[in-house]
C-alpha positions in Angstrom: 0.0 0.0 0.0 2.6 2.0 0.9 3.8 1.9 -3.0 0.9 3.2 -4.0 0.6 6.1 -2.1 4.1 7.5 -3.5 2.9 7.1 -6.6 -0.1 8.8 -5.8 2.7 11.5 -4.7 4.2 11.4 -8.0 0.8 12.0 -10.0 0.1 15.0 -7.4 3.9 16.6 -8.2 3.8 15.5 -11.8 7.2 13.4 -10.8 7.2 10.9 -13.8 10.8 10.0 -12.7 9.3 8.1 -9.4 7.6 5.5 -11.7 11.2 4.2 -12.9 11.2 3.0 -9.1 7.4 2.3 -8.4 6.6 0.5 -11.7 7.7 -2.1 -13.2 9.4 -2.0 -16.5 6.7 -4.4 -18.1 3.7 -2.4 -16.5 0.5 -2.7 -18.0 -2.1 -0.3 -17.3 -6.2 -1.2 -18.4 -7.9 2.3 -19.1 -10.7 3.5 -20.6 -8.6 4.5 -23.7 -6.5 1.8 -23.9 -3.7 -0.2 -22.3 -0.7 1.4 -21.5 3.0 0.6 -21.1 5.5 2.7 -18.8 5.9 5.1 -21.2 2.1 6.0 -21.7 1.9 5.9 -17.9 4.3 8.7 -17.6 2.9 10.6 -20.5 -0.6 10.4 -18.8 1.2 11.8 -15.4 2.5 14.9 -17.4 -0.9 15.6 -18.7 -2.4 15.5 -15.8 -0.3 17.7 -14.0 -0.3 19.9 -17.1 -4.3 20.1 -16.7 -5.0 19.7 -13.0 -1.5 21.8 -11.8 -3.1 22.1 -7.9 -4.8 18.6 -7.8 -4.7 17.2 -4.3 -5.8 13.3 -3.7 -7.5 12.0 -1.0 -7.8 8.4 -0.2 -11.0 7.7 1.0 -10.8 3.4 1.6 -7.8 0.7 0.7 -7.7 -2.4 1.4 -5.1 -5.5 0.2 -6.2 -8.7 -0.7 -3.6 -11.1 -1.9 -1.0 -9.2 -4.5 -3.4 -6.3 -5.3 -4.7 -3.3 -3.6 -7.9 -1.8 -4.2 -8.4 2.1 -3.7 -11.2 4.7 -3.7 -9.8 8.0 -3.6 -11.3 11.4 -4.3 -9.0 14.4 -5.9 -9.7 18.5 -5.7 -7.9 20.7 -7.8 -8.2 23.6 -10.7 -9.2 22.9 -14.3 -6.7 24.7 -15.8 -8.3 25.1 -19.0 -11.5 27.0 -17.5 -9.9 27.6 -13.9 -12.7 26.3 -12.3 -12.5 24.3 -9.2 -13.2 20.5 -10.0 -13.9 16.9 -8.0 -12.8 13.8 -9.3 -13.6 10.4 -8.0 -11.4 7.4 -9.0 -11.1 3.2 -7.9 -7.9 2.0 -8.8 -6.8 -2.3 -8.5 -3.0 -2.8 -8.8 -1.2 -5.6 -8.7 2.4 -5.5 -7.4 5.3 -7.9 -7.8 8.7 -7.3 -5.8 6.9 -4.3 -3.9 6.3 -2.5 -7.4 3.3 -2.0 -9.6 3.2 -4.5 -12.6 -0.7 -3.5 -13.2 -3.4 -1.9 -13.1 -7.0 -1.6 -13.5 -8.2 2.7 -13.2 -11.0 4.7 -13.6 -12.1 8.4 -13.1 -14.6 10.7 -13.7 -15.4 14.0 -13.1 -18.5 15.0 -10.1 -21.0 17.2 -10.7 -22.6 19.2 -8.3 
């Protein structure tokens, strides 16, 4: 769990050098767009940060079962496109080998008010 939360960290600082200790180099990432290697991981962190430059995350429940951890987390921050305030609300499953991420399963979206 504790893996996960720094790279939570490195999403919030836009820090795509932590993956390189976090992930592992044949990551696998299942999103709505796609699947995603490292590479794509680390391109998705800098858009993000490029979009959401405040964004704070909040876990709100994690739990481990076996080699994954499951996480519903919450994140504020500024849409830097409209500078609005915005919520997001995302579940994340990873699975980690040798205490780094090797995949994951994620999913966002945006909460109205």
């Amino acid at each position: 769990m504790a893996t996960f939360r720094e790279m939570l960290s490195a999403w919030q600082l836009g820090d795509v050098l932590k993956a390189d200790s976090l992930v592992s180099p044949d990551y696998i990432g299942h999103v709505s767009s796609g699947d995603r290697n490292i590479d794509g991981l680390k391109e998705r962190i800098s858009a993000f940060k490029s979009m959401y430059r405040d964004a704070v995350f909040q876990i709100e429940d994690q739990f481990a079962v076996g080699e994954k951890v499951v996480t519903r987390m919450t994140a504020h921050a500024t849409d830097a496109a409209t500078g609005k305030p915005i919520r997001m609300m995302g579940i994340n499953i990873s699975r980690f080998s040798h205490a780094r991420m090797s995949e994951e399963w994620a999913t966002w979206e945006v909460v109205r008010a």
